[in-house]
Residue frames as qw, qx, qy, qz and C-alpha x, y, z in Angstrom:
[[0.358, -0.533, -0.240, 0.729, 4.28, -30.46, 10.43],
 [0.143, 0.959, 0.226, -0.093, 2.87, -26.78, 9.57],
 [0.572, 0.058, -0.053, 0.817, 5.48, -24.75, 7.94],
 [0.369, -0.731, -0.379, 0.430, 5.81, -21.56, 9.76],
 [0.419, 0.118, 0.128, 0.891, 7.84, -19.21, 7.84],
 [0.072, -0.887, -0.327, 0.318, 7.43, -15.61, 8.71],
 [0.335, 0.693, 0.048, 0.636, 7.68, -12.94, 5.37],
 [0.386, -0.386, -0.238, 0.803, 9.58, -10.14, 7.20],
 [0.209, 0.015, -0.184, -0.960, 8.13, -7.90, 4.49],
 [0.334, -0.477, -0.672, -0.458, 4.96, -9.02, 4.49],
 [0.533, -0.410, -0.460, 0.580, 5.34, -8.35, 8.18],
 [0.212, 0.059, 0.209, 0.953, 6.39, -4.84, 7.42],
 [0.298, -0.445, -0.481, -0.694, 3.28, -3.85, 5.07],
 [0.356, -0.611, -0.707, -0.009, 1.05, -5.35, 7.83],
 [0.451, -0.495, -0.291, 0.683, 2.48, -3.42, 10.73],
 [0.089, 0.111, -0.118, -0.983, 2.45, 0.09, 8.41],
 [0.352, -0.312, -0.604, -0.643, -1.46, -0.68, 7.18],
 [0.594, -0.468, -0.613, 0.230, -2.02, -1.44, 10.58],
 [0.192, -0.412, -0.190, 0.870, -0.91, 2.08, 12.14],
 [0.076, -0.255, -0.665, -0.697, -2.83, 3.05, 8.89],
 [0.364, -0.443, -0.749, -0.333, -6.46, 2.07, 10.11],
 [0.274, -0.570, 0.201, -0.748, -8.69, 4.30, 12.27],
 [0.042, 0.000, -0.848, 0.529, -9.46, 2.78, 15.61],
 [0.632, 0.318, 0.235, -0.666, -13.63, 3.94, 15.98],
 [0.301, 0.357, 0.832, 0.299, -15.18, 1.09, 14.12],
 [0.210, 0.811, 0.414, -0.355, -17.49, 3.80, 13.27],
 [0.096, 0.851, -0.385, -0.344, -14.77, 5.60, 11.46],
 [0.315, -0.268, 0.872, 0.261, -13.35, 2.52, 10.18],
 [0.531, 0.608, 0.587, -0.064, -16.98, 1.72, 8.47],
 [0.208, 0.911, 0.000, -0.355, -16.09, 5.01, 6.49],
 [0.477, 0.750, -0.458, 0.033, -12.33, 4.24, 5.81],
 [0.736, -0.586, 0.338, 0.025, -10.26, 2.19, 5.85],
 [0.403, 0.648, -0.607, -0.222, -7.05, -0.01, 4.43],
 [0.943, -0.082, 0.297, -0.122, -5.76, -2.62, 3.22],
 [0.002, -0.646, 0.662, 0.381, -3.14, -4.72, 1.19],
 [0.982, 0.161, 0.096, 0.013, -2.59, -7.29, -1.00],
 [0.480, -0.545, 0.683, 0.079, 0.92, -9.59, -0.90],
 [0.959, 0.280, -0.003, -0.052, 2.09, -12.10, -3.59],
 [0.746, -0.311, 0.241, 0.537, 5.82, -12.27, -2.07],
 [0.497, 0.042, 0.209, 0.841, 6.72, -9.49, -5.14],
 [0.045, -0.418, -0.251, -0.872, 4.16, -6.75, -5.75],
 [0.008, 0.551, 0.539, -0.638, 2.08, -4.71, -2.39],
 [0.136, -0.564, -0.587, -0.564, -0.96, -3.48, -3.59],
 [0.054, -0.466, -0.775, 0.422, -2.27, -1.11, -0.72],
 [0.188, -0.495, -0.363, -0.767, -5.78, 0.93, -1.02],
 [0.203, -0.072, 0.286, -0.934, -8.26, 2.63, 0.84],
 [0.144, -0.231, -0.962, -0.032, -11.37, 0.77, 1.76],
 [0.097, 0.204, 0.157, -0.961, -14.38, 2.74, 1.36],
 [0.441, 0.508, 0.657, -0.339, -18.60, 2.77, 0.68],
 [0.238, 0.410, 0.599, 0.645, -19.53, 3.26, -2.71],
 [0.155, 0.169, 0.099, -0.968, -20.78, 6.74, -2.99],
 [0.434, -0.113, 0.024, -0.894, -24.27, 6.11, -4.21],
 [0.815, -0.150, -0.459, -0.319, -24.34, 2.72, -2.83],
 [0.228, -0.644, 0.611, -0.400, -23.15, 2.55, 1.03],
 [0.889, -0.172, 0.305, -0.294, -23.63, -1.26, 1.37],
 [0.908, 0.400, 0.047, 0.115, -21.20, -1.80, -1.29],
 [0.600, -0.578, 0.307, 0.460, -17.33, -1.52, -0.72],
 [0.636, 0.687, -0.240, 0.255, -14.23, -0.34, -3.21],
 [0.677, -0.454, 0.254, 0.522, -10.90, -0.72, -2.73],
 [0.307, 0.952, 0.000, 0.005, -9.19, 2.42, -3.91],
 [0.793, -0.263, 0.057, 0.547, -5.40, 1.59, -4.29],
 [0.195, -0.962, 0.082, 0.175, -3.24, 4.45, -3.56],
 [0.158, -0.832, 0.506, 0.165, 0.36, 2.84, -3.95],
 [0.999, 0.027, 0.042, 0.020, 2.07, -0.44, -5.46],
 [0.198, -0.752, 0.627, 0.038, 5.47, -1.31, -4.49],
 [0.892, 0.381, -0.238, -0.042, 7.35, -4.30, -6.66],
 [0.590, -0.625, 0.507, 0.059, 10.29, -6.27, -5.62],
 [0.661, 0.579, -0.463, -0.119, 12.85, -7.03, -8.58],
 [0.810, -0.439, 0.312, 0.233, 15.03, -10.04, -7.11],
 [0.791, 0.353, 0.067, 0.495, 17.18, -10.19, -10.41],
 [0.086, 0.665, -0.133, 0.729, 18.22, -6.32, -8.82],
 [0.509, -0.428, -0.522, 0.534, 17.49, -7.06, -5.25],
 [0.184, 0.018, 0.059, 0.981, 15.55, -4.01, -5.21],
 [0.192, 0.591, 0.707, -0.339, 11.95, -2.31, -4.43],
 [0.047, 0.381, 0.362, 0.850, 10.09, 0.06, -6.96],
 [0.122, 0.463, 0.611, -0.631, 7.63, 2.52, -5.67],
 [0.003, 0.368, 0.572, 0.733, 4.57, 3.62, -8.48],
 [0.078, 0.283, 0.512, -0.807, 1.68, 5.77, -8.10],
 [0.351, 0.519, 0.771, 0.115, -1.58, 5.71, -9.37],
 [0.127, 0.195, 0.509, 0.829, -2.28, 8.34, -12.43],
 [0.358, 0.310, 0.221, -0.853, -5.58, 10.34, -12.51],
 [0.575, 0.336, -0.559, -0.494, -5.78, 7.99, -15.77],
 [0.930, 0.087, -0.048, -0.353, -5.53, 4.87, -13.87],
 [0.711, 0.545, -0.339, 0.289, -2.12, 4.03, -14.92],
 [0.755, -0.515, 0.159, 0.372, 0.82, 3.34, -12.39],
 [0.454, 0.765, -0.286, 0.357, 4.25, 5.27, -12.77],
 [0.665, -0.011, -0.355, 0.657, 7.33, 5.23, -11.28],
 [0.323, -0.916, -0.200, 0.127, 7.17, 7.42, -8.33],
 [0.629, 0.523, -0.067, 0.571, 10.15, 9.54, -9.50],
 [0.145, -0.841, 0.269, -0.446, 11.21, 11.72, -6.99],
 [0.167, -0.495, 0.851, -0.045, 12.12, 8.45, -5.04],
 [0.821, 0.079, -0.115, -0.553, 11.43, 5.26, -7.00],
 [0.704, 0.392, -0.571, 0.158, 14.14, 2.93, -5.94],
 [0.134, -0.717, 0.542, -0.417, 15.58, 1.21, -3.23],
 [0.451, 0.122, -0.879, 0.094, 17.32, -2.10, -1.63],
 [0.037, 0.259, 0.825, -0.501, 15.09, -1.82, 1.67],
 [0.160, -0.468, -0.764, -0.415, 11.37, -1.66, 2.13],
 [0.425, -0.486, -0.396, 0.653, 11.29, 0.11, 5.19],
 [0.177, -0.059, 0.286, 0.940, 12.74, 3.22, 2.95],
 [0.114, -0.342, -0.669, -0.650, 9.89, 2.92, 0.63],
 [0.238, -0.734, -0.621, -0.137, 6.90, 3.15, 3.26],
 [0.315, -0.490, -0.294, 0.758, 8.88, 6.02, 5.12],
 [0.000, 0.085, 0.547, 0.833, 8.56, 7.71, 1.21],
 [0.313, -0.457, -0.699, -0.452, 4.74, 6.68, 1.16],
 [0.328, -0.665, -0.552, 0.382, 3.99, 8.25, 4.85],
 [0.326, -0.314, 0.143, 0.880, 5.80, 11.38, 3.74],
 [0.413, 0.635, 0.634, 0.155, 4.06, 11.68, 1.01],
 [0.317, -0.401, 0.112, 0.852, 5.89, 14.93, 0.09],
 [0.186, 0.074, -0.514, -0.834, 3.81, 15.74, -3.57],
 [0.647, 0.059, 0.382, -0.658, 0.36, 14.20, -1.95],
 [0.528, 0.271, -0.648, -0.478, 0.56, 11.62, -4.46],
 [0.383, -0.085, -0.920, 0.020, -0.49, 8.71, -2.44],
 [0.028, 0.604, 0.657, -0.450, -3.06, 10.44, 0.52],
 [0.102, 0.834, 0.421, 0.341, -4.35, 13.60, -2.06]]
């Protein structure tokens, strides 16, 4: 027998990356998103043609959210002009995930849509 188990957060992500993504496939060729999932750390980016090579994709990650269990607790980071991830300080903490993407839609300091 198939085990079935359904990640409620993984759920989650989907369902916000999903409201995410344009509808026009036309517009969706242009941009789009995605995630990646390994049960502790969401990776999501922006899914976009290489600028002087449109046949070729990048994934441009925007946000990464971590799940301490030993704290039973999400982190939210943002990506650096360097590259580097930081602790999204203005809110980087919190016991639900929910919280966190409401943070990352807000985007209050542009730090995650520019």
């Amino acid at each position: 027998m198939k085990n079935t188990t359904i990640d409620i957060n993984e759920s989650t992500i989907k369902k916000y990356v999903e409201s995410l993504r344009p509808d026009n496939p036309e517009i969706r060729a242009q941009l789009d998103f995605g995630y990646s999932y390994d049960g502790k750390v969401v990776l999501l980016y922006e899914i976009r043609p290489v600028w002087n090579n449109p046949k070729e994709l990048q994934q441009i990650e925007f946000a990464k959210i971590r799940f301490y269990k030993s704290k039973q607790e999400w982190n939210l980071y943002w990506m650096r002009a360097s590259g580097k991830w930081e602790l999204y300080e203005p809110f980087p903490k919190s016991t639900h995930l929910e919280k966190i993407i409401e943070i990352i839609k807000e985007d209050k300091h542009h730090c995650f849509y520019g």
